[in-house]
N, C-alpha and C positions, 0 to 999 in steps of 0.2 A: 136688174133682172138676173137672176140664178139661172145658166144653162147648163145643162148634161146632156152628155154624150150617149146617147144610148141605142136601144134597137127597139124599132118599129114592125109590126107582125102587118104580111101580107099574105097573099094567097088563098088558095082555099082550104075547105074544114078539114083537118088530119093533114095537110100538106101544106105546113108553115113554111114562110122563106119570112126573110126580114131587113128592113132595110135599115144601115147607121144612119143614123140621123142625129145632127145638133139641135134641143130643142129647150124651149123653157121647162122647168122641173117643175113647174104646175101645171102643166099641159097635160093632158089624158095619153096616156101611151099612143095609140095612132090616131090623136087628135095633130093640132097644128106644127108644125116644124120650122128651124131657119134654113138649115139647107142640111142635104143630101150624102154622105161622106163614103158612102160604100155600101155592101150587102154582104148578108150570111145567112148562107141555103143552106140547112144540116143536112137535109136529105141528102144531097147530092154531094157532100162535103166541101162545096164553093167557098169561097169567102174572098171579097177584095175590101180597101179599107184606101183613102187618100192620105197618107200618113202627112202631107207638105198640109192639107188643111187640118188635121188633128194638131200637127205643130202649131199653127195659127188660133187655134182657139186654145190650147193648153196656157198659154200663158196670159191670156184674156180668162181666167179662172171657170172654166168648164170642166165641169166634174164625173169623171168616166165613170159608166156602168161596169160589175165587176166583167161580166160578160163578155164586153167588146173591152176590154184593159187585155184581157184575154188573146183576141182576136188582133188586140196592137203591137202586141210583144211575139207574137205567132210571126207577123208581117216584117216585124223590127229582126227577126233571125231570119229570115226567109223559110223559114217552116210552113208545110199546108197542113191540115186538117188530122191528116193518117201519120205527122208524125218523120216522114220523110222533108228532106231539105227539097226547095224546089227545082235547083240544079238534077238532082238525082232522079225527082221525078222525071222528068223531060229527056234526061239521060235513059229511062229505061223505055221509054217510049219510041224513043228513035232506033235503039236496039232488035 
């Protein structure tokens, strides 16, 4: 069985969120999935991502969306969405 890692579209019309998911790559985008791995709201510039089960399926040959490759390398610096580190985020928050 060939999986990828990819992104599932949820939500409503014009207000997409989407959820990672590990899934067969013959699957219909939000057809069936194996499990759940995190979310990416553009609107709202969200994203979380389980990187401890990305590691788990990477070497089990799952083959990342460019997408969420994206969203893993964001997670791997600790960058969010706008580009700030998320230390600094939370730092100007508390300010």
């Amino acid at each position: 069985m060939s999986v990828k890692i990819r992104l599932r579209r949820t939500g409503k019309r014009n207000q997409a969120c989407h959820r990672i998911v590990v899934a067969d790559s013959r699957s219909p985008r939000d057809g069936r999935f194996i499990e759940v791995i995190g979310f990416y709201d553009p609107r709202h510039e969200n994203e979380k991502i389980d990187l401890e089960r990305v590691d788990y399926w990477l070497p089990r040959g799952a083959q990342v969306s460019d997408t969420v490759n994206a969203i893993i390398k964001r997670a791997r610096e600790g960058k969010s969405l706008g580009g700030a580190t998320a230390a600094a985020a939370t730092a100007e928050t508390q300010a």
